[in-house]
N, C-alpha and C positions, 0 to 999 in steps of 0.2 A: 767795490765789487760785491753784490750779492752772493751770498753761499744759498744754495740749491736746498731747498725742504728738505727731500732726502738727503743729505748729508747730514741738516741738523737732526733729524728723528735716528741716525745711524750715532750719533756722539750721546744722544739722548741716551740710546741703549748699551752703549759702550757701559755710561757712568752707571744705568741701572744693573748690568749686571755685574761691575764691581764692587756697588755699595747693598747688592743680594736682593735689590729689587725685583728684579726677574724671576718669577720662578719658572726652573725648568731641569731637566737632568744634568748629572756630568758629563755626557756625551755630547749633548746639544748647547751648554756651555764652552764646550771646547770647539764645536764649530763656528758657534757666531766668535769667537776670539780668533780664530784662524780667519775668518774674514776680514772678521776686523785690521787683523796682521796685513791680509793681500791689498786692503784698502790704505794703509797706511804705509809700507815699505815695499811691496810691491811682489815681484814674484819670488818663488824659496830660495833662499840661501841657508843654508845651516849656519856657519858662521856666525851671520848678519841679524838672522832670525833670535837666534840665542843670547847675543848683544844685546838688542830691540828688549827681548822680553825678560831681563835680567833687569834691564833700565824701566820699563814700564809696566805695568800688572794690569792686565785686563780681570783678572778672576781673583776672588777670594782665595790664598791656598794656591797659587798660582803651578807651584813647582810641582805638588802632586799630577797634573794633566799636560804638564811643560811636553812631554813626551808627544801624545794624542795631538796637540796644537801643530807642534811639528810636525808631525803623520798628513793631518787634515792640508796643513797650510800645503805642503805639495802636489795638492791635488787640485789647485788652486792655479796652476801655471796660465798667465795669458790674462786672466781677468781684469779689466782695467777700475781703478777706486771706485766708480758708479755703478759696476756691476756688481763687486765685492757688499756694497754700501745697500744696493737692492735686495743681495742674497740675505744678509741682514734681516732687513725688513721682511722678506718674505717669512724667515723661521720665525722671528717675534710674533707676527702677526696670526700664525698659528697654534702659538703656545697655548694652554687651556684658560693661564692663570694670568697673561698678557694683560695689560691696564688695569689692573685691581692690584693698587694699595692696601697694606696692611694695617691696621691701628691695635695698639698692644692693650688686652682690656684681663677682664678677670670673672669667671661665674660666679655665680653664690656659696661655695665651698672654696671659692681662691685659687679654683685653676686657672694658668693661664689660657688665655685662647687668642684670637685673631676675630677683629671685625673687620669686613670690606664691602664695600659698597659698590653695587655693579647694577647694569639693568633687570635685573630681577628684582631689586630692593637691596637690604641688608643682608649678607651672608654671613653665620659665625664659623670659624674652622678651627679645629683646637689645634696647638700647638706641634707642626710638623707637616701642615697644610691639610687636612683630609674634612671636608665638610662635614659638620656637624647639623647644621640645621639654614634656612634661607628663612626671612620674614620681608615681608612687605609693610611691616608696624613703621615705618619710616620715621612718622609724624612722631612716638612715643620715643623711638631712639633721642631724636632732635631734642623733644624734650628735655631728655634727661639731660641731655647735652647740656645743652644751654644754660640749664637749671644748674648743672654740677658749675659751669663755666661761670655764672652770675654770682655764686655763692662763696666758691671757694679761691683765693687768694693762691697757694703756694703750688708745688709740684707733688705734694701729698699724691698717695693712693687712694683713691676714689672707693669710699663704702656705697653701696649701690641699696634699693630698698631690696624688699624680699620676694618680688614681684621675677616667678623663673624667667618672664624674659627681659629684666633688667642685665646688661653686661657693661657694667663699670669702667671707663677710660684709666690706666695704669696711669696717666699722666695730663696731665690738663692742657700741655702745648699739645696732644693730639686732638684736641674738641674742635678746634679750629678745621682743621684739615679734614678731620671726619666729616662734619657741616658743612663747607664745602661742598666735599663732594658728594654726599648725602642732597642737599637741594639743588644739585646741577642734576642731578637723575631725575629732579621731580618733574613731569609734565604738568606741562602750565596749561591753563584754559581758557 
C-alpha cells in the first residue's frame, strides 16, 4: 500500500518541529501538535490524550504547552487523519521561515549567526532568527565552501578571511548541506 504525499509531508513536519526545525511560535507549535494529536489518535479524550503525549513528544519542552495542546486538540472533534494531516500543511505552509534550513556559521568578531539559503539567495540571521542582511554573492559563498571543505580535514571551527561578507561554517559536516542547497536555488541556463 502506498502512503498518500500528504501524509508523508505531515510526518516530515511532525519530525521538523520536534527536532526545532520549524520555526514558528509557541502557539502555532501547539496547534500543529494538536493536529498532529487528531491525526494520530483521533478525537479528545483527556485520559487517552495525556497517555499519548506523556508516551510521545511532538515539541521540544513538550510539558510546558501540554496544557494548550489539550485546549486546541478539543477543538478538533470530527476531523478525520487527512483533514487533521491537511490542516498541518496548511499552517506550515504559511509560516515566514517554512523551508529554510539553518547552517551554524560565525562573523568576523565570532558571533554566532545563522546561514540559509532561500530564493532570494543567501540570507544571514543572527542568532534568535531576526534577519541581518540577504546577498545574492552565491557563487563567493560556494566558494568558500568548497575551499574550506577541500582543505580542511576535521570538525575544527572554520577561521574565515577578513572579507565582511565572509561567514565561516562552525562545522564542516554543514558545507555539504549548505552546497546543496545553495546550487539547487541556482537557475540554470
Amino acid at each position: 500500500m502506498e502512503l498518500p504525499p500528504r501524509y508523508l509531508f505531515a510526518l516530515q513536519l511532525k519530525r521538523d518541529l520536534l527536532e526545532e526545525r520549524l520555526t514558528c511560535t509557541d502557539t502555532t507549535a501547539a496547534l500543529l501538535a494538536s493536529h498532529l494529536l487528531q491525526a494520530e489518535i483521533g478525537d479528545y479524550e483527556e485520559a487517552l490524550d495525556r497517555e499519548h503525549l506523556r508516551a510521545h513528544e511532538y515539541l521540544p519542552g513538550q510539558e510546558r504547552a501540554l496544557e494548550r495542546i489539550l485546549e486546541l486538540h478539543r477543538e478538533h472533534v470530527g476531523q478525520t487523519p487527512a483533514q487533521s494531516d491537511f490542516q498541518v500543511l496548511e499552517i506550515a505552509r504559511k509560516l515566514e521561515m517554512y523551508g529554510i534550513r539553518f547552517h551554524t556559521a560565525s562573523d568576523r568578531e565570532g558571533a554566532k549567526i545563522n546561514l540559509a539559503v532561500s530564493h532570494m539567495g543567501v540570507l544571514v540571521f543572527q542568532v534568535g532568527g531576526r534577519l541581518c542582511c540577504g546577498f545574492a554573492g552565491l557563487f563567493y559563498v560556494l566558494w568558500e565552501v568548497f575551499v574550506a571543505e577541500s582543505v580542511l580535514d576535521s570538525e575544527e571551527e572554520l577561521c574565515g578571511p577578513s572579507d565582511p561578507t565572509s561567514h565561516p561554517l562552525e562545522k564542516l559536516s554543514s558545507c555539504p548541506g549548505l552546497t546543496v542547497t545553495a546550487l539547487s536555488h541556482v537557475p540554470l541556463s
